[in-house]
N, C-alpha and C positions, 0 to 999 in steps of 0.2 A: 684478656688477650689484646696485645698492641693492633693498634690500629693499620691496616695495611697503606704503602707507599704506592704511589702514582706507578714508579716501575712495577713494582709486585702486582697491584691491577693487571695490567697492558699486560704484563706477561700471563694470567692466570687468565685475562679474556682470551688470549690467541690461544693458550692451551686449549678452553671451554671449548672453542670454535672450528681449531683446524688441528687438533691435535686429536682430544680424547675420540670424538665420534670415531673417527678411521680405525683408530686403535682398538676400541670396542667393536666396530666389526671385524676384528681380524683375531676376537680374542685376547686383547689385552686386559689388566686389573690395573688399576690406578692405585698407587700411594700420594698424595702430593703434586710433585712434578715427576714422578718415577712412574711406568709404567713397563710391567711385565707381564711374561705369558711363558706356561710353561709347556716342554713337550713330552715326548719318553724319554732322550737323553741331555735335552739343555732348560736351562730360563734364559730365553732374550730378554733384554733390555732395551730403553727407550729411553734414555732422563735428558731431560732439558733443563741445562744449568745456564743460570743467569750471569752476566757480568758482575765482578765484585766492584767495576765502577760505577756502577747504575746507580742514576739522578734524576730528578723528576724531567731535567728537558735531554734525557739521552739515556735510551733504557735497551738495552742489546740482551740477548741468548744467543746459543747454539743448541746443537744436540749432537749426546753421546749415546755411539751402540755399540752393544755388546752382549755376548753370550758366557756363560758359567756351566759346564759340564760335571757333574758330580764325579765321572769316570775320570776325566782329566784333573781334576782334583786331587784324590785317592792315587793315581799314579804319579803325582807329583810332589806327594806326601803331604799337601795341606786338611788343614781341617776341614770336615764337609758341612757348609753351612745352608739350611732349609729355608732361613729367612730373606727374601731378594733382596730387601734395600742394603744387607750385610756384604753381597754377593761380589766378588771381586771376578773381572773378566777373564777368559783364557783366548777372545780374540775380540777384537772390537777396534774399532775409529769414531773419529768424529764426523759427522754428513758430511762436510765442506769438502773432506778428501774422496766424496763417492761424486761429487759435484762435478758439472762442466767444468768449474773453475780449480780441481784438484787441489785447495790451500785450505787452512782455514777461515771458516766463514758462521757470521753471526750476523742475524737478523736486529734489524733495530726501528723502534715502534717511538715515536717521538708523542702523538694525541689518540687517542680514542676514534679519530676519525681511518687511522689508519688501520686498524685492529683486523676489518673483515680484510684487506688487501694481504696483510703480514701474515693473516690466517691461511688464506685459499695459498701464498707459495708456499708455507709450510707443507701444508698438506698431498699441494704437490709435489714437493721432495721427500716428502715420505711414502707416499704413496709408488714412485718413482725408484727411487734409492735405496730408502733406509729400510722397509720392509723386505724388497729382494736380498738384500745385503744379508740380513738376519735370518733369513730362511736359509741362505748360503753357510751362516757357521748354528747352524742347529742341531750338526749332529757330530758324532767322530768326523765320519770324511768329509765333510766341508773343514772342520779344524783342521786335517790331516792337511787340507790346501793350503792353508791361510799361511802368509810369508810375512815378517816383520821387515820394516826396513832401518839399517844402521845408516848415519852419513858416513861418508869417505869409503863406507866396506861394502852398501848395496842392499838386496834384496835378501832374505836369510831364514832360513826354518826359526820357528819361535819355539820356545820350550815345550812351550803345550802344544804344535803340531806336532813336533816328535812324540810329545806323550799319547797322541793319539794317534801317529802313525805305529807307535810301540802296539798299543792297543786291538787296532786292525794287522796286527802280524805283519808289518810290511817293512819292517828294522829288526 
């Protein structure tokens, strides 16, 4: 097995520290940097994806969430897949958009000294944000809500809320 990178450290200590505890109490499983949890009708997700620039003096992530409905699936004619880390979303963002600052936003860990700092905001915006967020698309009718946005066109049903508005009889 290669030896791990200065960035892959730092990121795997913030994970260790401010990531997996919260998510284990709330019911998460870990693969890697993926963490899911499943209900009666979704698996939320959790993944924190690293920068593909990361260098030992400049090492960033974010995180992505997202939910996969087995119902919104089947009415949308994909195949239904049991394995999470397969699992493609039917609503989901990136934290930064659930964030005060509404853009995208990724955290960046320069030494090891910063690691418990990088850790505790994490966990604040998850604990904050990203978990309310995902309890919000965990079922049909939080999907049935959820609006995609196009530039120049707005705010706009996404395929998979109409699959799940089809689903709740309400189209």
């Amino acid at each position: 097995m290669p030896e791990k990178t200065i960035s892959t450290q730092l990121i795997d200590e913030v994970v260790a520290l401010g990531i997996s505890p919260i998510l284990r109490e709330h019911g998460y499983k870990k693969l890697r940097r993926h963490f899911f949890r499943q209900t009666s009708e979704a698996t939320l997700h959790l993944v924190v994806q690293a920068s593909q620039f990361n260098a030992p003096d400049r090492t960033r992530f974010t995180i992505n969430l997202y939910s996969y409905l087995p119902a919104v699936a089947a009415q949308n004619g994909e195949a239904l897949i049991s394995e999470p880390q397969k699992q493609r979303g039917h609503a989901g963002i990136r934290i930064g958009h659930l964030l005060p600052i509404q853009e995208d936003f990724w955290w960046n860990v320069v030494s090891s000294n910063e690691v418990r700092s990088v850790a505790f905001d994490v966990e604040q915006a998850i604990r904050e944000y990203a978990l309310p967020y995902l309890n919000r698309i965990s079922d049909l009718e939080g999907i049935a809500k959820f609006i995609g946005y196009i530039p120049k066109i707005g705010q706009v049903p996404t395929p998979s809320s109409q699959s799940a508005r089809f689903l709740l009889g309400e189209v």
